[in-house]
C-alpha positions as CSV (number, residue, x, y, z in Angstrom):
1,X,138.8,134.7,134.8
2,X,142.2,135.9,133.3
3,X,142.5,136.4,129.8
4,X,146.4,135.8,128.9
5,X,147.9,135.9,125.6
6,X,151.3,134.3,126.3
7,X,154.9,134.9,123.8
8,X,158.0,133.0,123.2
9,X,160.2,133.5,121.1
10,X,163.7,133.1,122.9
11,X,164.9,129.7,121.0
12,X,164.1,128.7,117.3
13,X,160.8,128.3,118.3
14,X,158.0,130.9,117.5
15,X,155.1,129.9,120.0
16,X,152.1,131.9,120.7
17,X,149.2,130.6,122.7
18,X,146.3,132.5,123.9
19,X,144.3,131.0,127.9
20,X,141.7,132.1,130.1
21,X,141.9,130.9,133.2
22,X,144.5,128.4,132.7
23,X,143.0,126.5,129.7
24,X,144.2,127.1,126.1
25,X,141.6,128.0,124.1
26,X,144.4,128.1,120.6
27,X,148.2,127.8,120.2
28,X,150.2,128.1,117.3
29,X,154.1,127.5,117.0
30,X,156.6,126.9,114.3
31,X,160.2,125.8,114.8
32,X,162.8,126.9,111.8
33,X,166.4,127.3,111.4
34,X,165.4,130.8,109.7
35,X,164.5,133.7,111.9
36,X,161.1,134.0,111.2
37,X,159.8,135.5,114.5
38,X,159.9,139.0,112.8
39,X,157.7,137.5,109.9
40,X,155.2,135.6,112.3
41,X,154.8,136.2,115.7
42,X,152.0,138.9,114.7
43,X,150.5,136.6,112.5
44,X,150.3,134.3,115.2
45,X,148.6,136.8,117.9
46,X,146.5,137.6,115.5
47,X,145.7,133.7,114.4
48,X,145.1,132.8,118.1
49,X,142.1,135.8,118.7
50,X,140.6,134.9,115.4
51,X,140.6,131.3,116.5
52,X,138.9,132.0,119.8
53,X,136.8,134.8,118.4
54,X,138.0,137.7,121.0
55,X,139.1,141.2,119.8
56,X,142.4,142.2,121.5
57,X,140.7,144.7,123.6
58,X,139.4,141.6,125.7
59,X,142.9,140.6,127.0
60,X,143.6,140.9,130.7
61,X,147.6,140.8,130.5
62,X,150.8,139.3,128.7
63,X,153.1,137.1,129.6
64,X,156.1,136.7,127.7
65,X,159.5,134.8,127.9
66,X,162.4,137.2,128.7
67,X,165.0,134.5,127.7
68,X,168.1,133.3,128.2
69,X,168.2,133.1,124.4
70,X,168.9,134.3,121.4
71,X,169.1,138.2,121.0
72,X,166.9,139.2,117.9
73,X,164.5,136.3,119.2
74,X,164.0,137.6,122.9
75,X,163.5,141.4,121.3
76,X,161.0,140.8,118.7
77,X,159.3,138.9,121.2
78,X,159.6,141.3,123.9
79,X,158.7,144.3,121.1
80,X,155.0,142.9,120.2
81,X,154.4,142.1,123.6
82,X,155.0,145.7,125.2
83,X,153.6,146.8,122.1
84,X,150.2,145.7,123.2
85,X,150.3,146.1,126.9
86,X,150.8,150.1,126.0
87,X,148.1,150.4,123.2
88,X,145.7,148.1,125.2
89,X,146.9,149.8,128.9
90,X,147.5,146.2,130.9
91,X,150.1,144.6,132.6
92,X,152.9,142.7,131.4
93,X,154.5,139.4,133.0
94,X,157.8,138.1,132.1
95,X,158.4,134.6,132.5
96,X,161.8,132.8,132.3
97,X,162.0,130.6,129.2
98,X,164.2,128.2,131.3
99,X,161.1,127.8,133.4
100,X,158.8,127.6,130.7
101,X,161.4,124.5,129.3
102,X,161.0,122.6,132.7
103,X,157.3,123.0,132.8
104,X,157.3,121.7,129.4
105,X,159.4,118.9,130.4
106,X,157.2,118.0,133.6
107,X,154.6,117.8,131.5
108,X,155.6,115.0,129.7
109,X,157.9,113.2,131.6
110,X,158.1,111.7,135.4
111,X,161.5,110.8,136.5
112,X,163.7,111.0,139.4
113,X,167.5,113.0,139.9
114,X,168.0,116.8,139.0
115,X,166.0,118.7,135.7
116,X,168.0,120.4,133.6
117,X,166.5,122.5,130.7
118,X,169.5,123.5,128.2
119,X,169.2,126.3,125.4
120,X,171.4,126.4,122.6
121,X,173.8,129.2,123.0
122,X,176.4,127.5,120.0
123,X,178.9,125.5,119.8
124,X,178.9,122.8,122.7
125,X,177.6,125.9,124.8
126,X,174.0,126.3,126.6
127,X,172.3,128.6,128.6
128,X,170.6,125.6,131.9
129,X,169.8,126.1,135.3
130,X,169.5,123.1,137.7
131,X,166.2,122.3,139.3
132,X,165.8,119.7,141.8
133,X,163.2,116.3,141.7
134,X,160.6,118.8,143.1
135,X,161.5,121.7,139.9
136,X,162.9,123.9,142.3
137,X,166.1,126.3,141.0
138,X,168.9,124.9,142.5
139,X,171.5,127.7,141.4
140,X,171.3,130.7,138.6
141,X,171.3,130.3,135.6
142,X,174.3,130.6,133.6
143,X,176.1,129.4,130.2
144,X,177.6,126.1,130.5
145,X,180.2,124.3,127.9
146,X,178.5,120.7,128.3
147,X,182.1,118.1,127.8
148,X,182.9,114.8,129.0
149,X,184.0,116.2,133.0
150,X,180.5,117.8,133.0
151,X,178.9,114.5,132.0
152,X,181.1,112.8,134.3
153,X,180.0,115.1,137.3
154,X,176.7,115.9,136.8
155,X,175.0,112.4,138.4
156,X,171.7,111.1,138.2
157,X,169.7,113.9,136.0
158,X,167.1,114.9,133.0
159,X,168.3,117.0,130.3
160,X,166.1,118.7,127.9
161,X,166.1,121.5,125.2
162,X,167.1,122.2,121.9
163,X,170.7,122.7,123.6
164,X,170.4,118.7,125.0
165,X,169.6,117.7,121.6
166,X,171.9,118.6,120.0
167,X,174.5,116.6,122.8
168,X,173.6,113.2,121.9
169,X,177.0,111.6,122.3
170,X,177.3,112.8,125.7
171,X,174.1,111.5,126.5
172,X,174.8,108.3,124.8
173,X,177.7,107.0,127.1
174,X,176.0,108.0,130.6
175,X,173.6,105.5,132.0
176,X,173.1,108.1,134.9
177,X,172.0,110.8,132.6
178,X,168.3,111.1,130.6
179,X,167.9,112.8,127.2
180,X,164.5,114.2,126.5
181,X,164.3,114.9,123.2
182,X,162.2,117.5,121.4
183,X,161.0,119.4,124.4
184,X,160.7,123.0,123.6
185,X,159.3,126.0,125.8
186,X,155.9,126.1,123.6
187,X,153.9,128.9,125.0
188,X,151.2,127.2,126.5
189,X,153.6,126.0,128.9
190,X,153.9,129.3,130.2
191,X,150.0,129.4,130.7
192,X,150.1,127.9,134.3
193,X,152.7,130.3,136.0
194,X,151.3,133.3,134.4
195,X,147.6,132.6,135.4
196,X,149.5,132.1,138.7
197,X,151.0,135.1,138.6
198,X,147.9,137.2,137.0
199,X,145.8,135.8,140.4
200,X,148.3,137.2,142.6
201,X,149.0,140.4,141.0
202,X,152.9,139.8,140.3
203,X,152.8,141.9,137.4
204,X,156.3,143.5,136.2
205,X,157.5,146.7,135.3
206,X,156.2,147.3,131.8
207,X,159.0,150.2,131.0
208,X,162.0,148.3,132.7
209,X,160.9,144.6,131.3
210,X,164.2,143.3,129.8
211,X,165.6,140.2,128.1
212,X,167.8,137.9,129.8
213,X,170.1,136.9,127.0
214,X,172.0,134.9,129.0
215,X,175.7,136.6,127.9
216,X,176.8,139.9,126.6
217,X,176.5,140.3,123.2
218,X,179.8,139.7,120.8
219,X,179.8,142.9,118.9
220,X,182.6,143.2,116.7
221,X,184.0,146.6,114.7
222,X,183.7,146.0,111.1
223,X,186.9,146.3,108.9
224,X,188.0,149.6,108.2
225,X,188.5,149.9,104.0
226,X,191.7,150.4,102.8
């Protein structure tokens, strides 16, 4: 019976839920516009074992969402979670927060055509991957400029994520097209693949774990001073 402390932080969202065996025994997430996963995804691991009354030392593995998303998100996230695998020597699974979006979505929703989880990469810009009726990948994932030939092309499908939200008027004007709103890739929707993967031993590299940001970054030279 798996212990699993599981960690996203790829999107706005700060989620930190702590399972054994597949059920949640305590969750806790907070979505802001300010990044506060620095200030409170420690608070939260540490909120989650108080709340079950297990020390850290009883954790079998984590699992933790290696994006796409944003960049100090995915690190912090990414940080505490191989911060405990080394102190506490156990394994580390990384989890696709696209996946963790769809599983979210499933959840709460039954409907028919392609699933597509969106994360806001700016703009009119998202990081989705298509999935089809059954939620399997239909294609990598990749960032996508969502606009009115996309809408036009994209047939009979779900859409989901903060990057769907904030698309309303595309949604609006396509009856083939469903808007979920206000699913996000909490972290006890990453409890079922990771007990999954715990059960079959599909651990990852703890050392060569990285993010999937979804883009290279857009690092820019500050001015030189005159």
């Amino acid at each position: 019976m798996p212990l699993i402390l599981a960690i996203e932080t790829a999107t706005k969202l700060c989620s930190v839920a702590l399972a054994r065996d597949g059920v949640v025994l305590a969750q806790r997430d907070l979505e802001s516009e300010k990044h506060i996963h620095a200030e409170k995804v420690n608070v939260f691991i540490a909120e989650v074992m108080e709340e079950a009354g297990l020390p850290l030392t009883s954790l079998n593995a984590v699992a933790v969402g290696i994006g796409p998303g944003s960049y100090t998100g995915l690190r912090i996230g990414l940080s505490a979670a191989k911060g405990l695998c080394y102190g506490l020597d156990i394994p580390i699974i990384g989890l696709s927060t696209l996946g963790t979006l769809l599983s979210a979505a499933r959840a709460a929703h039954a409907g028919a055509g392609a699933w597509w989880p969106m994360i806001d990469a700016r703009r009119m810009e998202v990081f989705t991957q298509p999935h089809d009726a059954y939620g399997h990948s239909m294609a990598p994932a990749t960032p996508l400029v969502i606009d009115a030939h996309w809408v036009d092309s994209a047939g009979e499908c779900i859409v989901f994520g903060d990057g769907a939200d904030k698309a309303t008027e595309f949604w609006s004007v396509s009856s083939a097209i469903t808007h979920l709103p206000g699913i996000r890739p909490h972290a006890r929707a990453m409890v079922q693949e990771a007990t999954h993967r715990a059960a079959q031993n599909q651990f990852d590299d703890l050392a060569y774990l990285v993010p999937d940001y979804g883009k290279p970054a857009n690092v820019t030279q500050p001015k030189k001073r005159v």
